[in-house]
Backbone as CSV, one residue per row, in Angstrom:
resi,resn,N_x,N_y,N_z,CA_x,CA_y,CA_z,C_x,C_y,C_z
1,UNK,0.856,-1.191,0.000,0.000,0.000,0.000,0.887,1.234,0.000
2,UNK,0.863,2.042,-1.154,1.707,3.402,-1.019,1.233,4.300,-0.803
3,UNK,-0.142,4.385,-1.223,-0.654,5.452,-0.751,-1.662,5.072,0.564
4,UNK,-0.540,5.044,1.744,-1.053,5.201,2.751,-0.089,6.076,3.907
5,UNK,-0.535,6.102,4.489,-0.351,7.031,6.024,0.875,5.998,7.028
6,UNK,2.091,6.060,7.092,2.431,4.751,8.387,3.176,6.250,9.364
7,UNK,3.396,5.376,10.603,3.906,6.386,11.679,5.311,7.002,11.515
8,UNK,6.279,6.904,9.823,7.105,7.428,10.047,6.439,8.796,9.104
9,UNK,5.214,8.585,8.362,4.458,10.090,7.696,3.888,10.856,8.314
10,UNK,3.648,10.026,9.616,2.541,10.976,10.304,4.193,11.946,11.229
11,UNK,5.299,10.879,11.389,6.087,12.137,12.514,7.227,13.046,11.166
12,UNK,6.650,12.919,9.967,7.177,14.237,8.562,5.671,14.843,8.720
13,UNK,4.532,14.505,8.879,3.458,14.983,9.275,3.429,16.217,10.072
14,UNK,3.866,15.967,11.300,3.933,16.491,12.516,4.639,17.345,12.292
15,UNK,5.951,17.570,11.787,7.383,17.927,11.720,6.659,19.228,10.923
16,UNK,6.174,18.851,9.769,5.703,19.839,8.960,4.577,21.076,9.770
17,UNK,3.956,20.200,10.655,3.127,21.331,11.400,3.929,22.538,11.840
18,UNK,4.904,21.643,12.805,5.758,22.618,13.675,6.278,23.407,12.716
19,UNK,6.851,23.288,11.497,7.422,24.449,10.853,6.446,25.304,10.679
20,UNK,5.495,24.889,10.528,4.587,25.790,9.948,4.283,27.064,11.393
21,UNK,3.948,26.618,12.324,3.707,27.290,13.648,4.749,28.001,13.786
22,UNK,6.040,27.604,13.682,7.116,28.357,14.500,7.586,29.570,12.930
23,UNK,6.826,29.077,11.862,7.154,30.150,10.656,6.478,31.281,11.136
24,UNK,5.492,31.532,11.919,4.265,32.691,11.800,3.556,32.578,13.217
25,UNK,4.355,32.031,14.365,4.333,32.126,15.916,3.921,33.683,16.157
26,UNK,4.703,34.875,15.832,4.217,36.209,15.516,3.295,36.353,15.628
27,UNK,2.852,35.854,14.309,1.232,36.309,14.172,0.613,35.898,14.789
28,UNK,0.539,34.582,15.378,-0.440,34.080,15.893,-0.228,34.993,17.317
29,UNK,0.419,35.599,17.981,0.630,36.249,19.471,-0.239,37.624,18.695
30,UNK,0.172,38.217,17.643,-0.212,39.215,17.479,-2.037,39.370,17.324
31,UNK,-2.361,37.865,16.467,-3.772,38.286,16.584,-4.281,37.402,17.841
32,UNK,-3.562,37.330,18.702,-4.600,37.231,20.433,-4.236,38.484,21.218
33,UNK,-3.418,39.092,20.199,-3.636,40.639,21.421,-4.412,41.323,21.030
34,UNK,-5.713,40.792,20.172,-6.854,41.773,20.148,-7.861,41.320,21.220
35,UNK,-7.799,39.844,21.894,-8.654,40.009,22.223,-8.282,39.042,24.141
36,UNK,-7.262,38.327,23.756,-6.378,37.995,24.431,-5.003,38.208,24.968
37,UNK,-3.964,37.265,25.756,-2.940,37.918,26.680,-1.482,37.946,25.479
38,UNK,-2.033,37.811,24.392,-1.033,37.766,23.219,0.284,36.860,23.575
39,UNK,0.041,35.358,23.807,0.668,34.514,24.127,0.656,33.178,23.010
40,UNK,-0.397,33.100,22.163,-1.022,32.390,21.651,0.190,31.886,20.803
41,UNK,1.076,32.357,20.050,2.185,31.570,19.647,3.517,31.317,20.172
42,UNK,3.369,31.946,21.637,4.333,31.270,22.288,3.925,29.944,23.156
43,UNK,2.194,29.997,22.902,1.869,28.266,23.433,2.090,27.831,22.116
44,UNK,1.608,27.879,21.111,1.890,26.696,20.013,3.035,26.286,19.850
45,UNK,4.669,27.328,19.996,5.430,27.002,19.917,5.831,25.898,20.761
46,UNK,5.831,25.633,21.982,5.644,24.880,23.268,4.891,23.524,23.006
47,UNK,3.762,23.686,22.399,2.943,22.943,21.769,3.397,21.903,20.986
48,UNK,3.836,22.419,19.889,4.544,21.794,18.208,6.310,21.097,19.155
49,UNK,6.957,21.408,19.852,7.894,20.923,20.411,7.609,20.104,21.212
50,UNK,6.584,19.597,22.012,5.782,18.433,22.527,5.417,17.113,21.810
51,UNK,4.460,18.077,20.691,4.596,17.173,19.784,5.243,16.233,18.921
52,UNK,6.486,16.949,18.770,7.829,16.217,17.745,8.423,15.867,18.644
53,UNK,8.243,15.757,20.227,8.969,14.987,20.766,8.813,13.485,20.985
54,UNK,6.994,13.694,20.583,6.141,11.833,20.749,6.806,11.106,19.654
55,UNK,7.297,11.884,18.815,7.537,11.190,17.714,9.273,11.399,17.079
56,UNK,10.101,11.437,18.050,11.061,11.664,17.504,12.039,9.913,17.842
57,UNK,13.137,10.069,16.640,13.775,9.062,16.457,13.766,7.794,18.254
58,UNK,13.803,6.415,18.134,14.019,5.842,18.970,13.253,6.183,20.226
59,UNK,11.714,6.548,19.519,10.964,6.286,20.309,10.025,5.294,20.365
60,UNK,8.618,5.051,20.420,7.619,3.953,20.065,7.432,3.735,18.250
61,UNK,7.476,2.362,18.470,6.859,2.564,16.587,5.795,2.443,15.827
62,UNK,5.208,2.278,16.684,3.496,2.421,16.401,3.050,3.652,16.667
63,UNK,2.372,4.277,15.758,1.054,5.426,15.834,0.484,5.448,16.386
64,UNK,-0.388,4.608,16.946,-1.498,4.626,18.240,-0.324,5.358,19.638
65,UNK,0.389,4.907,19.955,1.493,5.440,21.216,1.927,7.081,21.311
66,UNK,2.386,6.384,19.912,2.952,8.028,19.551,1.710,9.275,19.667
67,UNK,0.906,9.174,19.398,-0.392,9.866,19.166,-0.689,10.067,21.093
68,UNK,-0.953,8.802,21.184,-1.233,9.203,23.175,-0.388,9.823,23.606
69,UNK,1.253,9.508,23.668,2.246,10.609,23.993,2.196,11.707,23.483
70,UNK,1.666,12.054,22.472,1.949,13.637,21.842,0.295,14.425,22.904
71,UNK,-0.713,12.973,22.916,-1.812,14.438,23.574,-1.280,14.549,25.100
72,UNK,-0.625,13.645,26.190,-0.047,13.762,27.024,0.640,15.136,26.960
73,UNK,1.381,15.294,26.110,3.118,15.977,26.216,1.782,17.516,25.568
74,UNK,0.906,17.279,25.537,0.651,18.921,24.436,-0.049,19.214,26.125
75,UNK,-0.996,18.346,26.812,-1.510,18.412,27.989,-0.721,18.932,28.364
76,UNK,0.570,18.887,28.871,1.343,19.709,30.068,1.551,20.667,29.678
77,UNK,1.729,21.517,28.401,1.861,23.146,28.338,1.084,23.122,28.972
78,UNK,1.768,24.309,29.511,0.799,25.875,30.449,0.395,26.895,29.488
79,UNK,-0.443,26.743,28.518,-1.188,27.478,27.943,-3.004,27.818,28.115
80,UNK,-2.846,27.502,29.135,-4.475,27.843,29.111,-5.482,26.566,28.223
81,UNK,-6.330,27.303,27.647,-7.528,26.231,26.641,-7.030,25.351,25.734
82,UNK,-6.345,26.329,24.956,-5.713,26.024,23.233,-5.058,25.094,23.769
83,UNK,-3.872,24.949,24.485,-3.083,24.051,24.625,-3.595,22.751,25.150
84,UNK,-4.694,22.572,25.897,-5.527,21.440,26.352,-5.993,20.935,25.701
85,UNK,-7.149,21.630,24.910,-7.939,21.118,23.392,-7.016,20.790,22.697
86,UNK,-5.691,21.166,22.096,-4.653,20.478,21.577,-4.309,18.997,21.717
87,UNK,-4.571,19.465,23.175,-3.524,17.562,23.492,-5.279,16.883,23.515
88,UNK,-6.260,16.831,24.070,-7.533,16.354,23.750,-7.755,15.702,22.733
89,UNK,-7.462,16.593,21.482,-7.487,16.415,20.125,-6.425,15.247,19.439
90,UNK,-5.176,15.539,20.102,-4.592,14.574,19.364,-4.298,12.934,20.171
91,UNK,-4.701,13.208,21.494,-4.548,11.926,22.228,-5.857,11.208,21.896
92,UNK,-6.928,11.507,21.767,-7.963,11.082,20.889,-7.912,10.269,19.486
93,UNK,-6.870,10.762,18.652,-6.647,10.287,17.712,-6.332,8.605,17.807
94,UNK,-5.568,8.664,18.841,-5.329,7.548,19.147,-6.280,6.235,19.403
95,UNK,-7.583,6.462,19.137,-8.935,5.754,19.739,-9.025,5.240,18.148
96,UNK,-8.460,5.873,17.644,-8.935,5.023,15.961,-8.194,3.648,15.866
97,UNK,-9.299,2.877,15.363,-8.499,1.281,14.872,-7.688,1.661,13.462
98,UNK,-7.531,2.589,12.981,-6.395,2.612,11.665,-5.443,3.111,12.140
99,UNK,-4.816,3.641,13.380,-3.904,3.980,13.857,-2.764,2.208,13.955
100,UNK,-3.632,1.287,14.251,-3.195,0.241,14.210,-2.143,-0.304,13.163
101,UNK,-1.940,0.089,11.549,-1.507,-0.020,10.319,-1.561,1.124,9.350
102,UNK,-0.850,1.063,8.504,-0.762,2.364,7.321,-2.271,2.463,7.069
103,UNK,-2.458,3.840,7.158,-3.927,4.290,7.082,-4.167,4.604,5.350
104,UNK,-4.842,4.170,4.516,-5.442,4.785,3.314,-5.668,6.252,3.444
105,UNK,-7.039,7.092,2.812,-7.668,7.957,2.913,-8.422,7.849,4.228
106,UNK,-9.167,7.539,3.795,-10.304,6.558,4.622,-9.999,6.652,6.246
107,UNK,-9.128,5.526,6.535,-8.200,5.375,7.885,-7.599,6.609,8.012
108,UNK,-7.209,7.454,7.556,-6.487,8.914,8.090,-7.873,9.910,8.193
109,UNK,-8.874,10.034,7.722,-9.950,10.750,8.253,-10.500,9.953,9.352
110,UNK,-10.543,8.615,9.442,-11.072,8.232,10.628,-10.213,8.506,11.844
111,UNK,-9.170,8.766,11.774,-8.005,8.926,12.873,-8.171,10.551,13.298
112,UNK,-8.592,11.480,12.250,-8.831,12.926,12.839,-10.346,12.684,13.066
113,UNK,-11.096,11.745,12.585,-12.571,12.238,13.283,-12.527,11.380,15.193
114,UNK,-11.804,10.835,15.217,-11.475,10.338,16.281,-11.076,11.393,17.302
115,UNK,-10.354,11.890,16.594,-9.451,12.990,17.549,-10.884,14.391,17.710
116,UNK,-11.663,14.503,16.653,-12.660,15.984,17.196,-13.593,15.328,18.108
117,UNK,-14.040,13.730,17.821,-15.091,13.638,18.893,-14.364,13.600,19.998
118,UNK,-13.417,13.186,20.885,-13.231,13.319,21.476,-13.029,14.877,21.967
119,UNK,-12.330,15.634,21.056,-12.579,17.116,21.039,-13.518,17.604,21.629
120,UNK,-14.903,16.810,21.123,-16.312,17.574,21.682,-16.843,17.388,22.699
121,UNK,-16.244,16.351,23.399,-16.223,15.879,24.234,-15.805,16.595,25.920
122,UNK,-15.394,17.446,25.023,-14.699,18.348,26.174,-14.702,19.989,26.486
123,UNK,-15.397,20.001,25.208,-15.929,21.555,24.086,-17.581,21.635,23.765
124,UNK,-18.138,22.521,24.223,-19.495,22.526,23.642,-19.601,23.763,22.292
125,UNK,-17.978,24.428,22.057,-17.672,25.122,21.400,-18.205,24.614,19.951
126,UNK,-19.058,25.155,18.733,-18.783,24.340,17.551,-18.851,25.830,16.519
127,UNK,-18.879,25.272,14.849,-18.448,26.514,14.292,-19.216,27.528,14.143
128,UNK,-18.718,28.776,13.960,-20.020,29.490,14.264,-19.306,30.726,15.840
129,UNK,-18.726,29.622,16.221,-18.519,30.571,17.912,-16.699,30.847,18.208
130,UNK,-16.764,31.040,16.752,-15.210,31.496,16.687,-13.735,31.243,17.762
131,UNK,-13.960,30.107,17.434,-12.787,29.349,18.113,-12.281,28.937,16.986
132,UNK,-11.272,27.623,17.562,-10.418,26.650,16.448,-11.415,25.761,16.031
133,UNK,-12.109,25.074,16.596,-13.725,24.638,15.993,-14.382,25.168,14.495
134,UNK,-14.011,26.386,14.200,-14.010,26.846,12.969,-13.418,26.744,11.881
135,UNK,-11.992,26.031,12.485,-11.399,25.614,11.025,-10.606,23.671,11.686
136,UNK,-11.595,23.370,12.643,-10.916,22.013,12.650,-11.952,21.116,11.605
137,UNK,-13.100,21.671,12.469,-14.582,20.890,12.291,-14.233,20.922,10.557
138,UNK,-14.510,21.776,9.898,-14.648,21.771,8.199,-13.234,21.004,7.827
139,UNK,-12.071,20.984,8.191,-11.045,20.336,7.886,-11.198,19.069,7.495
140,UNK,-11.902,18.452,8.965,-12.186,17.035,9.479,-13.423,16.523,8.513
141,UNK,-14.212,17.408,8.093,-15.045,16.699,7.436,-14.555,17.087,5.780
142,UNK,-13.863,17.645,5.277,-13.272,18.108,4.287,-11.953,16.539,3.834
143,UNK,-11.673,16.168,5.177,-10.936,14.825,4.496,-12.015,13.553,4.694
144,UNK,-13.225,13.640,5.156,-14.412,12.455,4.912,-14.556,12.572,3.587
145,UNK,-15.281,13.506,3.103,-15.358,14.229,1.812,-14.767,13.417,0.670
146,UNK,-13.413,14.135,0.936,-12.712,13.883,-0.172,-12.187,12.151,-0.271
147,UNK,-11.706,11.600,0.954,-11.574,10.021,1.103,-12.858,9.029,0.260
148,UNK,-14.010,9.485,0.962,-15.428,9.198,0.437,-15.074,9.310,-1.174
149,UNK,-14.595,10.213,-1.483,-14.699,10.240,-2.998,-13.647,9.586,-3.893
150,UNK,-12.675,9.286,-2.964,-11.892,8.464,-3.677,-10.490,9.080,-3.976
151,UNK,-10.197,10.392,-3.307,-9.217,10.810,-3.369,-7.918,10.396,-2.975
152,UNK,-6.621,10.805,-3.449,-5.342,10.123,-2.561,-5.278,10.656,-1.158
153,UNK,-4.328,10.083,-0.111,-3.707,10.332,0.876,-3.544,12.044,0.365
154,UNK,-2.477,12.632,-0.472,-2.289,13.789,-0.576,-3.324,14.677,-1.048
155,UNK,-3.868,14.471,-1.486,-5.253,14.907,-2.048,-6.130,15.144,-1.190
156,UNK,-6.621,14.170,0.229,-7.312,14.248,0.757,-6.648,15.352,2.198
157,UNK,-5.526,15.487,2.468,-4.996,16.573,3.106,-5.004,17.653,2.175
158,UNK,-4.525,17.711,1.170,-4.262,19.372,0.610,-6.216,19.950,0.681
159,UNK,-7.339,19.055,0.429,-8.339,19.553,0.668,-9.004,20.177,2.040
160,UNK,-8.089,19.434,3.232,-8.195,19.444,4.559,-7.615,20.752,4.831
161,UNK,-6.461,20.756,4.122,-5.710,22.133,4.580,-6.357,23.605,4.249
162,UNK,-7.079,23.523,2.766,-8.036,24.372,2.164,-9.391,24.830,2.976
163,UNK,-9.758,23.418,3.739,-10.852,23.858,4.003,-10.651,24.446,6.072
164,UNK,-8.977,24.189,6.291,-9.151,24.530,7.697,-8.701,26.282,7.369
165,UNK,-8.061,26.673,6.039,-7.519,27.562,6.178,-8.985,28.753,5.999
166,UNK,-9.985,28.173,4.959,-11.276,28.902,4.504,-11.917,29.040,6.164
167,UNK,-11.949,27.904,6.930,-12.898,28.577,8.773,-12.256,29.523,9.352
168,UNK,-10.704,29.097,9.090,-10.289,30.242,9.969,-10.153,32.388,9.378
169,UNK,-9.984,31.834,7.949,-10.424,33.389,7.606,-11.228,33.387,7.821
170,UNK,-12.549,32.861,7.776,-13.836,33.074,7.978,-14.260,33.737,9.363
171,UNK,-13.445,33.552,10.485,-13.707,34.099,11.858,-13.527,35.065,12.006
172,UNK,-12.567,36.001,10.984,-13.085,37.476,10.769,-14.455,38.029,11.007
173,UNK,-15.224,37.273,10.755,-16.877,38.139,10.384,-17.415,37.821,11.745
174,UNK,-16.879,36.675,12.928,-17.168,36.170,13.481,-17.693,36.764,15.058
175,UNK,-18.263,37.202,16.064,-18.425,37.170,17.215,-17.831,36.252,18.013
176,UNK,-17.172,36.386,18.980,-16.405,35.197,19.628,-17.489,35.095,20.901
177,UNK,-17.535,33.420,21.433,-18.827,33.283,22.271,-17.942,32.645,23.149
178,UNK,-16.908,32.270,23.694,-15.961,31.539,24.253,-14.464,32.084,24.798
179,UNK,-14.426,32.053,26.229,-12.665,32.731,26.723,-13.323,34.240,26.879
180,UNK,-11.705,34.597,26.837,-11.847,35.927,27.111,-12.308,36.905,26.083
181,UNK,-12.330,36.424,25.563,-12.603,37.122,23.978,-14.321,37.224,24.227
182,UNK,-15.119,35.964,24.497,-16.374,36.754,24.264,-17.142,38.285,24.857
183,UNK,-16.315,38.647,26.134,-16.365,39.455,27.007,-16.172,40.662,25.751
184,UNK,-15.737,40.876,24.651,-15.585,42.000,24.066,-16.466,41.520,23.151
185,UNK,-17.084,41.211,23.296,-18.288,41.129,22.256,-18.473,41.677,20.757
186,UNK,-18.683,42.444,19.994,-18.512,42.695,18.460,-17.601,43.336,18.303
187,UNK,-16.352,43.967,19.260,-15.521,44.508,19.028,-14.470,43.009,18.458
188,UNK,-14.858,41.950,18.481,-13.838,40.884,18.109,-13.756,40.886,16.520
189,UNK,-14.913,41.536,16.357,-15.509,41.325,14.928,-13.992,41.658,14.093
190,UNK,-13.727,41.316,13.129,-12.836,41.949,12.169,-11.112,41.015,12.416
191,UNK,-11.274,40.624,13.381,-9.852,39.795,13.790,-9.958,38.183,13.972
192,UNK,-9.231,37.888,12.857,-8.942,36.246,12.946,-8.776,35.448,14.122
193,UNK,-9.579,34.746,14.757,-9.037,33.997,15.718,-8.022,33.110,16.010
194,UNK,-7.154,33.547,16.753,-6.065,32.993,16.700,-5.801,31.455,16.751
195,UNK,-6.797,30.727,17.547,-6.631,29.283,17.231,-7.137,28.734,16.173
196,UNK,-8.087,29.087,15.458,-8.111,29.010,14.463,-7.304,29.065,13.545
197,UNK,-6.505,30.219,13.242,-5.406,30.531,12.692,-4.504,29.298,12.798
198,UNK,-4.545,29.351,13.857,-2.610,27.678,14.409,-3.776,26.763,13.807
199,UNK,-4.722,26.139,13.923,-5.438,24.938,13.298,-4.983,25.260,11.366
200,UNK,-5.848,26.063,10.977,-5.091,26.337,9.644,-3.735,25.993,9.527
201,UNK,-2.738,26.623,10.236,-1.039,26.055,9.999,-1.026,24.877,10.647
202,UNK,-1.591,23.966,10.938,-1.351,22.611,11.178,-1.340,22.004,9.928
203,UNK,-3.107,22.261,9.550,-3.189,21.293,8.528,-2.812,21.672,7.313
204,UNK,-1.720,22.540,7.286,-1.184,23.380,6.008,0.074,22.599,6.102
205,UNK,1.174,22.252,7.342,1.900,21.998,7.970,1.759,19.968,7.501
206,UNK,0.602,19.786,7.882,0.322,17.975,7.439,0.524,17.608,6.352
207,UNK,-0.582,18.349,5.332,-0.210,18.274,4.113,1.955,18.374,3.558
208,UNK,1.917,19.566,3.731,3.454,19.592,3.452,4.150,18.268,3.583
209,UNK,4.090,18.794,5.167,4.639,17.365,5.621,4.338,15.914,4.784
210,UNK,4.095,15.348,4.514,2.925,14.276,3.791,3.708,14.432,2.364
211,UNK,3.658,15.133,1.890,4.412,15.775,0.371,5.711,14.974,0.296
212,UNK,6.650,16.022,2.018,7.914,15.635,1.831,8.366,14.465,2.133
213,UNK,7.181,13.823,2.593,7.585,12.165,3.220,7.570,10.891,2.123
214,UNK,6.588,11.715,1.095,6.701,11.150,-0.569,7.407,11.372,-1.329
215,UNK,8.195,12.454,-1.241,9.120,12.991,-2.005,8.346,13.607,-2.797
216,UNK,6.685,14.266,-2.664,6.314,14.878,-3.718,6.327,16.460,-3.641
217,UNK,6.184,17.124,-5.035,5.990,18.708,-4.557,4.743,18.948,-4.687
218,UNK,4.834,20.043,-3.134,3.930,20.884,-3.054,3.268,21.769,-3.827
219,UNK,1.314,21.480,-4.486,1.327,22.890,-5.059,0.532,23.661,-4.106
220,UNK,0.780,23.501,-2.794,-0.500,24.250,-1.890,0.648,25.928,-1.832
């Protein structure tokens, strides 16, 4: 099976996130100082280095492990929400039976829908209330979608990445109903939410990643 998912794509996967976060950490601090303590990419950074640690050389070699260690290791930042729902999200992942073997399409959307229910599980947040919920939720169902249809492994991320990057511009128009942010009520209006934003550079970050683990190029 080549076009599938095994745990050394998912940690060029991962790898690719973190570049992506620590490319535009900035921004992400800059747009939570509209409405927050403008910290927001110095947790992701913290975050994405947690993460590549579940998965770095001569550690477990199975995906299911690696996945529980990374929501563990994202759990202990001291970031407040984001950083919790982080590790939530990805220690969840781990509940999927395709974590078990190289995942198809198919098996790699079941491994992130794994990871949001559990998400919701813990969140009554959904899209609409301008959180990261705004660009996970459409992501997650953006690689059902496309798997369902028969798309590749890369195919079915570069659509994931499209559709986390479309929620999170979208939270521009948005009212925030959640954190500190809802307390300013339509003054949020006009500013990207910042977790949203880091959800977008994840799955911008997967895809890549995923590319370079094929040796293919990127046209995202």
């Amino acid at each position: 099976m080549t076009d599938a998912v095994t745990k050394n794509d998912f940690a060029r996967m991962i790898a690719g996130a973190a570049a992506a976060i620590r490319s535009q950490h900035a921004m992400l601090s800059e747009l939570d100082c509209a409405a927050g303590d403008g910290d927001h990419g110095a947790t992701m950074l913290r975050a994405v280095d947690r993460l590549e640690a579940a998965f770095a050389p001569g550690g477990p070699e199975d995906l299911k492990t690696c996945l529980e260690n990374a929501g563990w290791n994202v759990l202990g930042v001291d970031g407040g929400a984001s950083s919790s729902l982080l590790g939530v999200f990805f220690g969840g992942m781990a509940d999927a039976r395709a974590c078990e073997g190289p995942a198809d399409a198919s098996g790699l959307a079941a491994i992130f829908e794994a990871g949001l229910a559990a998400l919701r599980k813990q969140t009554k947040a959904q899209p609409g209330d301008k959180t990261m919920m705004d660009a996970l939720v459409p992501a997650v169902e953006a690689m059902r979608a496309a798997a369902e249809g028969g798309k590749s492994v890369g195919e079915t991320l570069r659509v994931a990445a499209a559709a986390a990057r479309a929620g999170a511009e979208a939270t521009r128009n948005l009212t925030a109903r959640y954190g500190r942010a809802k307390y300013l009520g339509e003054k949020t209006r006009g500013h990207e939410d910042p977790g949203a934003a880091s959800v977008g550079l994840l799955f911008e970050g997967f895809y890549k990643g995923f590319q370079n683990s094929k040796g293919e190029t990127s046209n995202a």
